[in-house]
N, C-alpha and C positions, 0 to 999 in steps of 0.2 A: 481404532483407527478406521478412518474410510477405507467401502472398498472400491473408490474411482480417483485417488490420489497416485498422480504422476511420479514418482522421483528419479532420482539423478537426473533434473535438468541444469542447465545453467544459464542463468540470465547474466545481462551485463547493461552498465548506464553510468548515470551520473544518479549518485547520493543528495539528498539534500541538504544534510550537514554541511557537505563540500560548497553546496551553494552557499550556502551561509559562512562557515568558517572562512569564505575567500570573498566576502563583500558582495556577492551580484546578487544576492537575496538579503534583506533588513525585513526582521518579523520585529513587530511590535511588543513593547514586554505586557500588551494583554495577551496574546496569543497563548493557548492552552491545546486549542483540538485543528484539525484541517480538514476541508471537505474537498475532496477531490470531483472535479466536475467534468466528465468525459460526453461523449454524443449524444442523440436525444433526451437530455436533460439527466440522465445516471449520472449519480453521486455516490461517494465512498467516504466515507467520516472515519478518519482514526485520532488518537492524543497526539500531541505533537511531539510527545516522548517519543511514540514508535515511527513516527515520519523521521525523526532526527536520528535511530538510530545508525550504524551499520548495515543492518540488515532489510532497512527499506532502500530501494532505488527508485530512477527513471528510467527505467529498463526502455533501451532502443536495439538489443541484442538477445535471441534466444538460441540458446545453442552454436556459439559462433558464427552465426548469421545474423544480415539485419532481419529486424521484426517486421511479420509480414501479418496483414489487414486479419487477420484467422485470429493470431497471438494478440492483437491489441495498437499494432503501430497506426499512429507514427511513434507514440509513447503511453507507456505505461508504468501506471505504479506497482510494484510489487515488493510484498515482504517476503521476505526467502527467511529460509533456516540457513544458517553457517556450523559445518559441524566442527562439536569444542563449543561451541558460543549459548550454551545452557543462559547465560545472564539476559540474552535478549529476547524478547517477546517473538515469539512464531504465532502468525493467526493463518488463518483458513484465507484462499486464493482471492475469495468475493469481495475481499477486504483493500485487494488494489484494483484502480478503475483501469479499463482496458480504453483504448481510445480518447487517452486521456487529453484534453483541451486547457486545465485552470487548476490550481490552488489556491484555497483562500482560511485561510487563518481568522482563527475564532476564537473569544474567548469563553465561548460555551460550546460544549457539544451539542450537534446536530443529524439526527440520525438518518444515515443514507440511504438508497432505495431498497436493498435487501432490508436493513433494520425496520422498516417503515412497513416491509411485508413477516415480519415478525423473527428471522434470524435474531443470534444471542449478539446483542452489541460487542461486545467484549474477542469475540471469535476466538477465542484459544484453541490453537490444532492440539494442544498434548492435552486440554480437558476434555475434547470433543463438546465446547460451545457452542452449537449447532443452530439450534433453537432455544428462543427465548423462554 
């Protein structure tokens, strides 16, 4: 495990399943990956599996507060761990954009600015994905 990994935090948002499960989001049946595009041109690329799980949000809340310019607001992506929830993919933090602006649906991956500087696409926190 890292030795600068924060826990017990708690974030809080809106899901993107919920977007979709409830109409205000329609993704194309090419769509496979999504690039999340936040301030000075940073992007975040994950599958759309782990955007649609559970454990990704649009986190607008950290810690029972609204999210403030430091954490990433006005919005940010972020995948959490749920603990119990072993079936769903846990990656590393870099892997949600902080100042987040845009999602856009792909049907190829596209690798974001960490991956582009040689980070492990994949980011698995429980393998330590680290680097490519």
């Amino acid at each position: 495990m890292t030795g600068w990994s924060k826990l017990q935090t708690t974030w809080e948002g809106i899901s993107v399943r919920a977007l979709w499960d409830n109409g205000i989001l329609k993704l194309k049946s090419s769509a496979r990956y999504v690039l999340q595009h936040a301030e000075n041109g940073f992007t975040v690329n994950l599958p759309l599996e782990v955007v649609l799980a559970d454990n990704f949000i649009l986190a607008t809340y950290y810690n029972g507060q609204p999210l403030e310019p430091d954490h990433g607001a006005p919005l940010r992506g972020v995948v959490g761990y749920i603990p119990g929830r072993e079936d769903l993919k846990t990656t590393y933090f870099w892997k949600g954009a902080k100042w987040l602006r845009g999602l856009e649906f792909l049907p190829h991956d596209q690798p974001g600015f960490w991956e582009q500087a040689g980070y492990h696409n994949e980011a698995d926190v429980w393998k330590e994905e680290r680097f490519e």
